[in-house]
Phi, psi and omega in degrees: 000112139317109186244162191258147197081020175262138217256113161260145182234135205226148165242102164342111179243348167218191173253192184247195172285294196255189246260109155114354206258131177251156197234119181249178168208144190269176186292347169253036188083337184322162160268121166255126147252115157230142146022106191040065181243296220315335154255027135261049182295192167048016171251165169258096234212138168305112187222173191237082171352097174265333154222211203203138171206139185238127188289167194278344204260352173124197187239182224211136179253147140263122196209172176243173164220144193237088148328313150314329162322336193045086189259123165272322146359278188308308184305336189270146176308142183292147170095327204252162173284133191103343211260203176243141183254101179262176196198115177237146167303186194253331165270005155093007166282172180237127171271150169188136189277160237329354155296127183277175192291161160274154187283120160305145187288094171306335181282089154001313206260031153271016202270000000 
C-alpha cells in the first residue's frame, strides 16, 4: 500500500502522455506516472507519491520527481559509474550489481 508523500524509487522507462512526464511500472505491474521525470527515462530515480487511484484496469501512482533533490543515483548516465548496471541471461533474467531488477514492461509493443 502506497500512501501519498511517502517517497518511492522507480526506474523511469518511458515518457508519458502528457508535457514533462516519465512512465514506471512497479513489480506487480501497476503504472507511476511521474511528474518532470522525461528526461530520466531508462534512470532510477527518487519521487515522492502524490495520490494513488484505482482503475477499472487496476491502480495507477501518481508521483513528481523534484530535480532539485540532487538524487545522485539519478544524475549519472545509463552505462557510466555509478549508474544502474543490468546484465539479462540468455533466459531473459535480469542481473544487476547493487540495484534490484527492474519490473517488467507489460506493453509489448514497444519491444
Amino acid at each position: 500500500m502506497v500512501l501519498p508523500g511517502e517517497p518511492m524509487r522507480v526506474f523511469i522507462l518511458r515518457e508519458g502522455k502528457e508535457y514533462n512526464q516519465g512512465v514506471a511500472y512497479l513489480d506487480d505491474g501497476t503504472m507511476v506516472v511521474v511528474d518532470n521525470a522525461r528526461k530520466m527515462i531508462n534512470r532510477t530515480v527518487d519521487i515522492s507519491v502524490t495520490s494513488v487511484h484505482q482503475t477499472s484496469a487496476g491502480k495507477m501512482i501518481f508521483g513528481r520527481y523534484d530535480e532539485r533533490a540532487g538524487d545522485a543515483r539519478s544524475s549519472s548516465s545509463p552505462g557510466g559509474s555509478g549508474g544502474e548496471h543490468y546484465q539479462r541471461t540468455s533466459n531473459g533474467e535480469q542481473h544487476g550489481s547493487e540495484h534490484p531488477p527492474r519490473p517488467a514492461h507489460p506493453d509489448h509493443s514497444r519491444e
